[in-house]
N, C-alpha and C positions, 0 to 999 in steps of 0.2 A: 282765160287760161287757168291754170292751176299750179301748185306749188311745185317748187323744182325738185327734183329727187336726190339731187346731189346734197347732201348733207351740212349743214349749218347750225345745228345742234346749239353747240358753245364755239360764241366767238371772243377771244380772248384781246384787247389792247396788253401792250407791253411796251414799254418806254426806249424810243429808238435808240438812247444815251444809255443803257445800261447793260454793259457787254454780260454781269452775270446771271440778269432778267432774260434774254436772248437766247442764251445756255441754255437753262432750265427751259424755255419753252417748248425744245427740241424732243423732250422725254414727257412732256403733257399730253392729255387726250383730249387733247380739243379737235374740235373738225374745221377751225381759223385761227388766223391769230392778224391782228391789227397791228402791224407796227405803228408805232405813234411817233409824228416827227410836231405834232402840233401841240394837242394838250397838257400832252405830259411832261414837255422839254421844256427845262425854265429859257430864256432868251440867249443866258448867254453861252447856250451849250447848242444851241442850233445848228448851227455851223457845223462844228463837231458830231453831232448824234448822224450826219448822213454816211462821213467816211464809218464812223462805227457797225453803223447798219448794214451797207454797204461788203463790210468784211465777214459780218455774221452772216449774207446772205449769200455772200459768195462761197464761203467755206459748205451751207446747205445745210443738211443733216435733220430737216424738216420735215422730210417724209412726205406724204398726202398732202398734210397740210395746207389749207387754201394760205395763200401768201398776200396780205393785202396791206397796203403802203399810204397811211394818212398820212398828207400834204399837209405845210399851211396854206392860206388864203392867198390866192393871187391879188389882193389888197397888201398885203403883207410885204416885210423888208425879204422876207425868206420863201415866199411862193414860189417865186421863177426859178429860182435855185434848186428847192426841192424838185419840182417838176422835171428837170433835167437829171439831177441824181437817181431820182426814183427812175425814170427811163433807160438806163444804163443798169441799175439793178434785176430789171426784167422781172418785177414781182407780177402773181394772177392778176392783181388789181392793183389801181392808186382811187384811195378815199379823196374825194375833194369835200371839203368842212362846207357848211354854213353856205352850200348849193339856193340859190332864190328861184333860178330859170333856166331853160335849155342852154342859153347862150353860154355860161359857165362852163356848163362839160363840152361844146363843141370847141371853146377858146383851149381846152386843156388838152381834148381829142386830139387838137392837130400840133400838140407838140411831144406827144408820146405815142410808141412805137404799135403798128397794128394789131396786135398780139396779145397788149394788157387792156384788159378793161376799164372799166371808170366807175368807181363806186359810188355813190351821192349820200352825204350825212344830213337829211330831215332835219331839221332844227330850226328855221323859220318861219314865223307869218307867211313871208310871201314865200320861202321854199311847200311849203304845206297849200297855200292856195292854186300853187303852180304843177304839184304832183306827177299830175296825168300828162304832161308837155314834157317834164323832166325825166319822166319815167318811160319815153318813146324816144328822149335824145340820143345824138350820134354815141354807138357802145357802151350805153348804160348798161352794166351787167346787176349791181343789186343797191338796195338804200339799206339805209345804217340810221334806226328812228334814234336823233338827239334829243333825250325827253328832257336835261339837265337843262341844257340851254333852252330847247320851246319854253319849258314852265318862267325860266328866267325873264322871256320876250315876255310870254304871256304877264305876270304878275299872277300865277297863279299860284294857289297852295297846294302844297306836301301832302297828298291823301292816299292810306293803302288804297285805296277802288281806282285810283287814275281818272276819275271823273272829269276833273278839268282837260286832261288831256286824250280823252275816248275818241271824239271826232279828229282829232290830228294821227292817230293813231290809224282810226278805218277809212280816211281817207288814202293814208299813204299804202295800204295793204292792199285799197280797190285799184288805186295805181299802177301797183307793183303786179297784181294779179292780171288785171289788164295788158299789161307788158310783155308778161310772162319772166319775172325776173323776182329773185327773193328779197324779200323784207325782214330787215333783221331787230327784233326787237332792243329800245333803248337796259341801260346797266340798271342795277340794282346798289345804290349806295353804301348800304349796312351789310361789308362783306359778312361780317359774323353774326349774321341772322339767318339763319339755315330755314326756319318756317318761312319768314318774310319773303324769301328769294324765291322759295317754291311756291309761296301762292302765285306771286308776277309771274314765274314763271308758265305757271297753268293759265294764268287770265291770257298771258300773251299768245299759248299754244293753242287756249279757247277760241281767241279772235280770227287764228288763222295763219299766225307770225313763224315763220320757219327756223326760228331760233332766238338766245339773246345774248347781248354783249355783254363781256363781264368787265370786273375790275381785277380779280384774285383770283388765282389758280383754285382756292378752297371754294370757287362758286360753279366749278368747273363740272363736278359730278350730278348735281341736281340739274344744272340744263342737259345737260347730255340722257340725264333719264327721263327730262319730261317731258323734252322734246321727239324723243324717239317713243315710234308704237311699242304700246302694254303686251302684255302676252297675251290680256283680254280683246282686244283689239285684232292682235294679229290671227287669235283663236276664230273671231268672229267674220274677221276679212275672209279665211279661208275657207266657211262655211258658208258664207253668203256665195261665192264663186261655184263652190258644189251644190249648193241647191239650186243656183240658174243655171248650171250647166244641164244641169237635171231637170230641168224644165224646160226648158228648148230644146232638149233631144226629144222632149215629147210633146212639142210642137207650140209649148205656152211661152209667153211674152213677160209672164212674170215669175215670183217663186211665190211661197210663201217658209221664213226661219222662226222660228220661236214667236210665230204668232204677229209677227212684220211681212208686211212688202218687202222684195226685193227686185229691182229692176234695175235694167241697163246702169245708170245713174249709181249708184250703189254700190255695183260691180265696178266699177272705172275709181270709186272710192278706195274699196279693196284692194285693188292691182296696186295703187295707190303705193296703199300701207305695205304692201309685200315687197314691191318695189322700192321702198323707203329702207325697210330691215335689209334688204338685199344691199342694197349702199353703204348704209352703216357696218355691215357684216365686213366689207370688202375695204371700208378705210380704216376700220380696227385691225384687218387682220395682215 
């Protein structure tokens, strides 16, 4: 399958306990936002961060907004609870963390309403060996690569290339591709590293990643542009579309653009990207 057209650009976490984080996210230009009821809420505000959430989601004011609702761990003293609050909130999705195997999301499917999906956060060994099983479970709508925690599992090092993390990364995208559901690439640490973010950003859009998760609103404009087609791109999408069309009116099966092949394949790349700016056009405006 191929990537989803619906837009994931920049996806934002925001801390479900913090009524003036919630606020401000309503006037952001992200194309998601992760309410966080797990990582970001110290223990003893759990409780509290759901009614808070709760009232910022109900009052709305989100717009487009994809609406997606991290859970904690149904290991956890606050799973079940969460799981229940988030259902009555009626967000696009609920994140469930630290996903290993199908059984997780079917156990969560069947106590939340037909309507929201099930997001899965990539973060383990065995969530990572289990991908393609997790990635076809009941209502799995996208995964959320945890690269903080993997590298943690793994013991591995802090590298710009993501080297130790390359295979858990093209595993979960061949999953996700497979499925037909988006893969959201993991955050970027050093919110004030504007090069740093944009090269991840690029390796991630290079692999195939339909976006990345951020930490700060400030990281928010660089995924949004590197995730979205260039102007070069879209210039060349719409020339490869006219010069196959132009070759099949005259009976050929291929083209030839600036000294390239172009065929079927190519074309369906294009539509692609046209279709991508067409989305993004319509959740901006």
């Amino acid at each position: 399958m191929t990537p989803t057209a619906r837009p994931f650009r920049s996806v934002l976490y925001i801390p479900a306990s913090k009524p003036r984080a919630l606020d401000k996210a309503r006037a952001l230009p992200v194309d998601a936002i992760i309410f966080d009821l797990e990582d970001a809420v110290a223990p003893e505000e759990k409780t509290v961060s759901r009614d808070v959430l709760a009232e910022a989601l109900a009052a709305g004011g989100y717009g487009p907004r994809f609406r997606i609702v991290r859970v904690n761990g149904a290991d956890t003293e606050w799973g079940a609870g969460d799981l229940e609050a988030a259902a009555a909130m009626a967000p696009d999705a609920v994140l469930l963390p630290k996903v290993d195997g199908p059984e997780t999301v079917a156990a969560a499917a069947a106590r939340l309403p037909g309507g929201v999906a099930i997001w899965a956060m990539m973060e383990t060994p065995a969530g990572i060996l289990n991908a393609a099983a997790i990635a076809r479970a009941p209502r799995m709508g996208g995964f959320v690569m945890g690269t903080n925690d993997l590298a943690k599992e793994l013991g591995s090092r802090d590298r710009a290339d993501r080297l130790p993390l390359m295979s858990a990364l093209q595993t979960c995208l061949l999953a996700a591709r497979a499925a037909g559901i988006p893969c959201i690439d993991g955050v970027y640490n050093a919110f004030k590293d504007d090069e740093g973010l944009r090269g991840q950003c690029a390796q991630g859009r290079d692999l195939g990643m339909d976006g990345k998760t951020l930490i700060h609103p400030a990281q928010v404009g660089i995924a949004n542009d590197v995730f979205a087609p260039s102007e070069a791109e879209a210039d060349l999408a719409r020339r490869q579309i006219e010069a196959w069309e132009a070759a099949k009116a005259q009976g050929q099966g291929v083209a030839v653009l600036d000294g390239r092949i172009v065929e079927n394949l190519h074309v369906d790349t294009a539509r692609r990207t046209l279709a991508k700016l067409d989305a993004i056009a319509a959740l901006e405006g």
